[in-house]
N, C-alpha and C positions, 0 to 999 in steps of 0.2 A: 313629280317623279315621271321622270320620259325611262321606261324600259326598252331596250333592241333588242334582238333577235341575234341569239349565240351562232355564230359560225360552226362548223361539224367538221370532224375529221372529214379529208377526201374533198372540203369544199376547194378549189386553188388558191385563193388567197393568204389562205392559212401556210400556204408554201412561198410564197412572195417575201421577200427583202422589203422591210419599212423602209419609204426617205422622211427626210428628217423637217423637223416641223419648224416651219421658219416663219410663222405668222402667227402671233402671240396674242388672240382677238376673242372675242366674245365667243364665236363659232367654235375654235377651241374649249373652251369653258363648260359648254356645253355638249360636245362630247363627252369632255372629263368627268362632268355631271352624271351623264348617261350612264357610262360607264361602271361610275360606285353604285349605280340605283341600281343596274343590272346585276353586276357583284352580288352586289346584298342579300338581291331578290336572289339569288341563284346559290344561295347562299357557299359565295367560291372566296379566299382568300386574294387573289390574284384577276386581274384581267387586264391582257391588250389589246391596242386600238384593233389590227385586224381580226381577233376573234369576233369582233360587232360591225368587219366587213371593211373596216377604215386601215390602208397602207400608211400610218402614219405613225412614229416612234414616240409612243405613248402610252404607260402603262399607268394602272390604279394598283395598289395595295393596301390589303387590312387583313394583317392577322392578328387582328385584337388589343391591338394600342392604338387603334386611330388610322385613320385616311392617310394612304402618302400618294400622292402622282409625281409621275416623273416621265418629265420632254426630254426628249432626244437623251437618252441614259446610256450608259459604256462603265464596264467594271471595269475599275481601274486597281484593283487588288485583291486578292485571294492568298486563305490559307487554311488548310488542314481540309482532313476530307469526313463526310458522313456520309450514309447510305439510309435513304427510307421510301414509305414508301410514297409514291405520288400517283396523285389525277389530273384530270383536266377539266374545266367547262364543254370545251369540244370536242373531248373526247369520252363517248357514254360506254359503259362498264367498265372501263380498265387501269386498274391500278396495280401498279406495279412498283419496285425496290429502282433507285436510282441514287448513285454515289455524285455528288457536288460538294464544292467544298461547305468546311464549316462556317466560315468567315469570309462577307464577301462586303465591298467596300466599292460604292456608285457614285459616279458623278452625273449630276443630271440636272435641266432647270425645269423652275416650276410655271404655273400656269401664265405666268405675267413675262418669262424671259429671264427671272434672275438665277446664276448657278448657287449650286450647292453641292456639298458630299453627303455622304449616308452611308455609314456602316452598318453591319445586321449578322448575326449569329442565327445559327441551329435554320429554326423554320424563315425568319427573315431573308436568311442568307438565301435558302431555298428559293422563296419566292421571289426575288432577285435572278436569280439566273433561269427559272423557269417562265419568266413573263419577259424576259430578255430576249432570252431564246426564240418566243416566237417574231419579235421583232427583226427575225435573221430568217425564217421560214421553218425553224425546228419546231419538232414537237416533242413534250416531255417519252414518249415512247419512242424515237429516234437514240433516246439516251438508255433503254431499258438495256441490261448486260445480258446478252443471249446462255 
């Protein structure tokens, strides 16, 4: 178990644009290892490559059916909306109500380079576009409704 060190709100990378991961290698692997360890341990559903400091389009998810990662991912579909409430790993006390759709539907490939799709409902969907998102420099409180 390799654990990193969570990125924080206000650090810059957390605001940085991932490029896109085109080396499909052990070193990869091992991020993505890191990654779930650190998850787990932090006990977060969700986390991306640059919340652990790394500019690379790369996220881990578990909300409780098992491990997904996903390289270089793009929603390629959406529909209906919910509103609840969310947190972050990098961001300490604040959770707040945020509307994303209900249905959200990714294509993305896995650690080896081969594609795939994946749809996901309610909290999936969530965590889908909330681990997306930081892959663009968003944070889930960029999305808070004033």
């Amino acid at each position: 178990m390799a654990l990193r060190r969570v990125t924080k709100m206000g650090e810059p990378v957390l605001r940085k644009k991932c490029k896109p991961v085109t080396k499909f290698d052990e070193k990869l692997g091992q991020l993505l290892d890191d990654m779930a360890d650190t998850m787990y341990e932090a006990d977060g559903v969700g986390l991306a490559a640059p919340q652990v400091g790394m500019l690379k389009r790369a996220v881990v998810i578990d909300i409780g059916e098992g491990l997904i990662e996903l390289i270089n991912p793009e929603i390629i579909e959406t529909a209906g909306e919910q509103t609840d409430i969310e947190g972050c790993l990098s961001v300490d006390n604040i959770n707040e109500p945020v509307t994303r759709p209900y249905f959200v539907k990714v294509k993305a490939q896995d650690r080896h380079g081969k594609e795939f799709e994946l749809a996901g409902e309610e909290l999936l969907a969530r965590a889908f576009c909330h681990e997306l998102d930081h892959l663009d420099g968003i944070l889930f409180v960029d999305r808070i409704e004033k």
